[in-house]
C-alpha positions in Angstrom: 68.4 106.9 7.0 71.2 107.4 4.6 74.1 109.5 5.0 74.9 112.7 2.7 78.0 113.1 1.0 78.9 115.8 4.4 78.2 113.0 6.6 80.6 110.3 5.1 83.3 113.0 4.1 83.2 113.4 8.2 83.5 110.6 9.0 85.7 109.0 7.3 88.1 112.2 8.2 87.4 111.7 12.0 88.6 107.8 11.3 91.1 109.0 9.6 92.5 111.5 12.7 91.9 108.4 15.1 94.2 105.8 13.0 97.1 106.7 14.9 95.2 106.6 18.5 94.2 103.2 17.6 96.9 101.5 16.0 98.6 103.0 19.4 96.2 101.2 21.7 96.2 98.4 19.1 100.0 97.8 19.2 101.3 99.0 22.3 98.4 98.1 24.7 96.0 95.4 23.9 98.7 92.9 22.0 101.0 93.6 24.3 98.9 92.7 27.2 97.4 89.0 25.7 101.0 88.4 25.1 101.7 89.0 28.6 98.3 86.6 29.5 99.8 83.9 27.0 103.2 83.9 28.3 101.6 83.1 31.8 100.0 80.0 30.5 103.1 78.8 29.8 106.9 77.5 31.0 109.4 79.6 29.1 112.8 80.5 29.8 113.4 82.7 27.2 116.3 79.8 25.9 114.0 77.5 24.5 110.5 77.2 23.1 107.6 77.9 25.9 105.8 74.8 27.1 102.1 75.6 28.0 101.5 74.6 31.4 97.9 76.0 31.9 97.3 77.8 35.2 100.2 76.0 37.3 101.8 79.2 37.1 98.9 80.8 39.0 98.8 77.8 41.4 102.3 78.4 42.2 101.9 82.0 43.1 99.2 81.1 45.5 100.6 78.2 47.1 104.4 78.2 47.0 105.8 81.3 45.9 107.8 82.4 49.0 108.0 85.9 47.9 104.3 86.8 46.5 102.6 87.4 49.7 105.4 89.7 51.1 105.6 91.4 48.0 101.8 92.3 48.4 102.4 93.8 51.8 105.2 95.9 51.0 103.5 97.4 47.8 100.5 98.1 49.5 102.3 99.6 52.2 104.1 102.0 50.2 101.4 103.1 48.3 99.3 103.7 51.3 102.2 105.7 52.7 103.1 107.2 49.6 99.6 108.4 48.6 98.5 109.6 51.7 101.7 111.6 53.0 101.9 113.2 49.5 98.1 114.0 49.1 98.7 115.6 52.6 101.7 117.1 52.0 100.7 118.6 48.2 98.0 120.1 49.3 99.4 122.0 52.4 102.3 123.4 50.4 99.4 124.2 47.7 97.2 126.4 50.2 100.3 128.2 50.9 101.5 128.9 47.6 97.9 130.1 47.3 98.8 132.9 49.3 100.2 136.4 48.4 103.7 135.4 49.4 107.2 137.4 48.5 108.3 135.5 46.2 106.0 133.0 45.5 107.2 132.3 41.8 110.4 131.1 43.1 109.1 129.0 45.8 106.5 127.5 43.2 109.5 126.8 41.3 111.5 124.9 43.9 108.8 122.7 45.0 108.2 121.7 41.3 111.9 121.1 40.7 112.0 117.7 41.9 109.0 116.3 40.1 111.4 116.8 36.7 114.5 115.2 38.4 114.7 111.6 36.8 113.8 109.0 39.4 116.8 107.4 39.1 118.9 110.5 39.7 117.0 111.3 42.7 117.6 107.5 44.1 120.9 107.8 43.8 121.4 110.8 45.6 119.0 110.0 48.3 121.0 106.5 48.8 123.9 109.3 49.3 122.2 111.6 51.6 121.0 108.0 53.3 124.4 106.8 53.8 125.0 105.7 57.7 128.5 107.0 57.8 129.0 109.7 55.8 125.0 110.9 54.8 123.7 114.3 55.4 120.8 112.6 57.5 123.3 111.1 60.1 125.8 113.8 60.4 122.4 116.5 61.0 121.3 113.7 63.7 125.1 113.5 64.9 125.3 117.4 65.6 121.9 117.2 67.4 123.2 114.4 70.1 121.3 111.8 68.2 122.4 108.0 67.6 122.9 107.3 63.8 120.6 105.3 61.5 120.8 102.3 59.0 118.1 104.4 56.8 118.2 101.7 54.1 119.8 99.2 56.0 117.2 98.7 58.8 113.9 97.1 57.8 112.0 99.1 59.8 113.6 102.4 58.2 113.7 101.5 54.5 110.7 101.8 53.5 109.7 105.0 55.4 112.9 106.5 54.0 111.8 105.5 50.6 108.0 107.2 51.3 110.2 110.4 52.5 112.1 110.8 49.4 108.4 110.2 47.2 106.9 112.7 49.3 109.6 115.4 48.1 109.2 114.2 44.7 105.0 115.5 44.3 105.8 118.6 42.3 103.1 117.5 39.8 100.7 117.2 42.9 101.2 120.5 44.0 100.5 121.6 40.9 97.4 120.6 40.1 96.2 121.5 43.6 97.5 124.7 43.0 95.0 125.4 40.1 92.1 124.0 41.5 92.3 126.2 44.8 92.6 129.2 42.3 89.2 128.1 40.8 87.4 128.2 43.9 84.7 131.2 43.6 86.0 134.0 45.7 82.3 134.6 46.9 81.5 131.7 48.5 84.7 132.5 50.7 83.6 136.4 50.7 79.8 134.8 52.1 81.5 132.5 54.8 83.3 135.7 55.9 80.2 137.1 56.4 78.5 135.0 58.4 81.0 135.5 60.6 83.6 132.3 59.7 87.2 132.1 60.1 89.6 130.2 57.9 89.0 126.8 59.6 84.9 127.3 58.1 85.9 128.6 54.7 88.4 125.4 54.0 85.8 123.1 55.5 82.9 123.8 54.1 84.2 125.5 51.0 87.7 124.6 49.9 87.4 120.7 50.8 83.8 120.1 48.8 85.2 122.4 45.8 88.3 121.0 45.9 87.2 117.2 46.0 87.1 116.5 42.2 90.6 117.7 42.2 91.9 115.0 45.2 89.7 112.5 43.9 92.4 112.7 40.7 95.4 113.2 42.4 94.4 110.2 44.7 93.9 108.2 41.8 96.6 108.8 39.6 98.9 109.0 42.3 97.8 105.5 43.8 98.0 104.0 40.9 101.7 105.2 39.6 103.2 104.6 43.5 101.7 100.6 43.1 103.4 100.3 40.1 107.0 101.9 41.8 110.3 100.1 40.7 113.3 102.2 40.2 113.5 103.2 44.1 113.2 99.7 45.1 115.8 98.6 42.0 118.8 101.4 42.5 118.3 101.7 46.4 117.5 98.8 48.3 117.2 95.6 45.8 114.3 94.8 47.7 115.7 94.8 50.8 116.8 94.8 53.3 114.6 91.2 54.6 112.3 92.3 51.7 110.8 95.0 53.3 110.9 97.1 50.2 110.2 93.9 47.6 107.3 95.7 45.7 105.8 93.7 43.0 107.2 95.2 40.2 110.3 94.6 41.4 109.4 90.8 41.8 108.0 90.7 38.7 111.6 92.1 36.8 113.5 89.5 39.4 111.5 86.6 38.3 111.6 87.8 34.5 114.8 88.7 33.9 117.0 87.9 36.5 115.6 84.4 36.5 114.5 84.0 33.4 111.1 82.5 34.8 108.7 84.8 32.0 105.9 82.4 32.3 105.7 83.0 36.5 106.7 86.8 36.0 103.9 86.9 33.5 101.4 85.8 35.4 102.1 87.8 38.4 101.8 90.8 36.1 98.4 89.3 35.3 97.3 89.2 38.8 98.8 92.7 39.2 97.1 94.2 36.3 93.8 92.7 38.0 94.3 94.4 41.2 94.5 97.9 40.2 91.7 97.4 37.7 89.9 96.3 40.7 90.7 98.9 42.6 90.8 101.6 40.6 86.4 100.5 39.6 86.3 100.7 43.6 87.7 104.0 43.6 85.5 105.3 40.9 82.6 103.4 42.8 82.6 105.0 46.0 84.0 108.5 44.4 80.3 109.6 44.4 79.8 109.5 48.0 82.9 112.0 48.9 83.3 114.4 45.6 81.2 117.2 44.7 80.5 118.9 41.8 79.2 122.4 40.5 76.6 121.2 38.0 75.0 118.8 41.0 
């Protein structure tokens, strides 16, 4: 079937209206990434001309890269930490903000405050409030009898602290929860009542299955920015302390570009690029077995 004049004058506008959309994704995603995937194929300092090594780099990551394997455990750590506490947390502070509090703009306000703060700001004055001599943690501890903590000096501690000062930053979370509770039909609440139910049975068995679109996407996004976390690890801990808190971004920017090994920081960003693709078609996978929509 040929086109009328309407048809092509449409579409070449809608082409024209994508242009920039894809000469974004052109330029600043897909090039970008085979670069990355050539660079791993190769032995490249950044001084000389790369030499192209085929998959030794990816042979090296697997079989004598000292660092790869706890890098793994410390990134999946924190982003089980992170992800779960701040799911928990966002939504608590959500259902209460839901609520006909005195002043609930302001207390909206403050719990949204921190998500603006710039991550490195925040580091910086956690590391403070951190500090074992002279933090705000220690001397709260020290007027309650308590023995001080290394927070970031103590492998056991780091990380935790790092998940604490996360937690404090889901603003965004909160958010978003916050306008998905308010879209939960007031008569399915009103029916529950009812029947007799209390709040327990109205958040069970109606805020949780309305609400489940709405964690499945805060789960997701948030899993997937707290795997890819650098600037804690980089202005508060440098990976430490025993590289507890060596996430793989981290490892990726110490192999880059304070070693000037691109081709082995390449191809761990290969591997990690891979991983939360994975992960994230697992997620989407088994979504249908715990979310619940309206038009089903």
């Amino acid at each position: 079937m040929r086109r009328t004049k309407l048809q092509r004058h449409n579409a070449v506008t809608a082409y024209l209206f994508l242009t920039p959309a894809i000469l974004g994704l052109l330029f600043l995603t897909i090039l970008p990434t085979l670069g990355v995937i050539g660079i791993s194929l190769t032995d490249w300092s950044g001084l000389e001309p790369p030499a192209f090594i085929g998959l030794a780099n990816y042979l090296e990551i697997f079989t004598s890269d000292f660092y790869f394997q706890s890098s793994v455990v410390a990134t999946l750590y924190f982003a089980v930490g992170a992800v779960l506490t701040g799911i928990v947390y966002s939504f608590c502070m959500a259902l209460m903000l839901n609520q006909p509090l005195p002043g609930r703009g302001v207390w909206r306000s403050i719990l949204f405050l921190p998500y603006i703060v710039p991550v490195i700001g925040s580091s910086i004055v956690w590391s403070w409030m951190y500090e074992a001599n002279f933090g705000v943690f220690n001397y709260v501890l020290n007027l309650l009898g308590f023995d001080k903590i290394q927070w970031l000096q103590d492998e056991r501690m780091a990380m935790p602290s790092i998940i604490l000062m996360m937690v404090w930053m889901s603003g965004n979370l909160i958010v978003i929860f916050l306008a998905g509770l308010q879209g939960v039909p007031k008569t399915y609440l009103e029916a529950v009542e009812v029947d007799g139910g209390n709040f327990w049975h109205k958040f069970r068995h109606v805020t949780v299955p309305m609400m489940s679109p709405v964690i499945f996407y805060n789960f997701l996004m948030s899993l997937i920015a707290n795997l890819q976390v650098f600037v804690p690890a980089y202005a508060m801990t440098k990976g430490g302390p025993s590289d507890s808190t060596l996430f793989m971004v981290y490892l990726i920017y110490r192999e880059g570009f304070m070693r000037n090994n691109f081709g082995h920081a390449s191809a761990l960003s290969v591997l990690f690029f891979l991983f939360i693709a994975a992960l994230t078609a697992f997620i989407f996978a088994t979504s249908r077995f715990w979310t619940f929509y309206q038009s089903e």
